[in-house]
N, C-alpha and C positions, 0 to 999 in steps of 0.2 A: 631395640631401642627403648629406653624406657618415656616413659610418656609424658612424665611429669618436666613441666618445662617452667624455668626462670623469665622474667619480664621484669628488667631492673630499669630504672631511669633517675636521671635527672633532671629536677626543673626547680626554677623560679617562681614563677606564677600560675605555677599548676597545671598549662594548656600541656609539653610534654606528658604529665602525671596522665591525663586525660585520653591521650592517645595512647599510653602502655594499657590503660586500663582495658581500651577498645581492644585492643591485642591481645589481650588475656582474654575478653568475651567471646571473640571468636576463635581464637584456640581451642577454650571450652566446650563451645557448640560443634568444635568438629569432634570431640571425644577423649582430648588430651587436658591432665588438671597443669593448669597455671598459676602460679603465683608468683603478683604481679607486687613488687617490691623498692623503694626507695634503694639505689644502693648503696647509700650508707647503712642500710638497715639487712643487708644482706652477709651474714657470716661463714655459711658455709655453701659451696657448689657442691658437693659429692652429692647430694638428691636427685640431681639434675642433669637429663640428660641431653637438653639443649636450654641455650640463652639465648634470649632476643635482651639486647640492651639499647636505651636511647639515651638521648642528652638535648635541654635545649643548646642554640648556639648564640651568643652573642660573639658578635664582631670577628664570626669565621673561629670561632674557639668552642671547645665544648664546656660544660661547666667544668671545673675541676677535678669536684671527687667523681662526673665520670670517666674524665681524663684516668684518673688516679686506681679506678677499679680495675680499668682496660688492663694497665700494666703492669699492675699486683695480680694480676690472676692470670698471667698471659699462660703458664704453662696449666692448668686446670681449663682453663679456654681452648685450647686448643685440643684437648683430650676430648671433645663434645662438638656438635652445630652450635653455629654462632652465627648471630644478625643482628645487624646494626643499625641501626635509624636517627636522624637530627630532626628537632624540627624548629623550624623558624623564621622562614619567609613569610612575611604578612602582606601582600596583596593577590589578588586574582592572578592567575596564571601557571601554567607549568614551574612547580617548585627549581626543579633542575635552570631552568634556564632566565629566573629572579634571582638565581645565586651565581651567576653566570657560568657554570658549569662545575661552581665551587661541589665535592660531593663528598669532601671528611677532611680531619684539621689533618693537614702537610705533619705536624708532629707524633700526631699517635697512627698515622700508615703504617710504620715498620711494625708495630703492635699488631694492627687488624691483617696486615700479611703473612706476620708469626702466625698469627690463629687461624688464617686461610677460612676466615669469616666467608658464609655461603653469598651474602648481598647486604648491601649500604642502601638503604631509603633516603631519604627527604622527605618530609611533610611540611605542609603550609603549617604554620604557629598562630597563637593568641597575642593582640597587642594590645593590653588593656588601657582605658582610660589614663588618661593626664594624672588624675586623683588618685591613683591606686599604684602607679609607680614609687617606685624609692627618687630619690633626689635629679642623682647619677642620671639616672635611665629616662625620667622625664628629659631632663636637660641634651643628653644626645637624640631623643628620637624628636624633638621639635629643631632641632640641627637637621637632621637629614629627611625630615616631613614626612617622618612611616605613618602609615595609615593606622588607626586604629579599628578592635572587631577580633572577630573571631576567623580565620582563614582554613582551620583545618578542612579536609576532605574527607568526611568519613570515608566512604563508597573506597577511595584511594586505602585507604590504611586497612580498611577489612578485606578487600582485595589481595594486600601485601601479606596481610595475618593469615588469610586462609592458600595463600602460595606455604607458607609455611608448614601449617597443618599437614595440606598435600605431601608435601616432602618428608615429614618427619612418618607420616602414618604408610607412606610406600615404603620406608628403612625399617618398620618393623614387621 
């Protein structure tokens, strides 16, 4: 297997960006190089011989272009490991069950099936301030009273990063 691994994401306000980045750190520290990549900024997979990709989720959707990456690569995706991660519940608690068992968008499944992706995470998200949202996103998240802050897990995400490591460093 080769060692060098992809860590593509999508986000908004950066809190995804910040969680692949934690993925790519501990990837590294188990011995394998990562690079950790916007995926619109990603042209070629032949380097790679696994991907972890995230996306944040507004409104149980992923963003687009990672909707958009998933299914433009499904056949190079599935030639490799593949892991997938959302992140974007913003309060205290088990991600899984603040998303009520939501655990990837109903549309791009037959995608992560084709690629017989190894695991789907969750991670808590960033809700930034009133001031720092776009128009849109203020105005719905004072509709449904999300919390604002920071909710990621690190401990949670290097845990999930370093199950990966394990797995990809037994395959070679």
């Amino acid at each position: 297997m080769d060692n060098r691994v992809l860590v593509a994401y999508a986000t908004k306000y950066r809190s995804t960006a910040g969680i692949a980045e934690k993925i790519g750190e501990v990837l590294g520290e188990a011995g394998l190089e990562a690079d950790v990549l916007p995926v619109d900024k990603v042209r070629d997979l032949a380097p790679y011989g696994a991907v972890v990709l995230g996306s944040a989720v507004y409104m149980g959707q992923w963003r687009k272009e990672a909707g958009a990456f998933l299914k433009n690569n499904v056949k190079a995706l599935a030639e490799r490991p593949v892991w997938l991660f959302s992140s974007g519940p913003t309060e205290e608690g088990d991600p899984r069950e603040l998303v009520e068992g939501w655990g990837f968008p109903e549309a791009l499944k037959p995608f992560a099936d084709e690629i017989q992706v190894r695991d789907i995470a969750i991670f808590h998200g960033v809700m930034p301030p009133p001031e720092k949202m776009k128009f849109f996103d203020r105005e719905i998240m004072k509709r449904i009273k999300a919390p604002t802050g920071d909710f990621r897990d690190w401990e949670m995400i290097a845990d999930w990063a370093t199950s990966i490591a394990e797995e990809l460093k037994g395959e070679s």
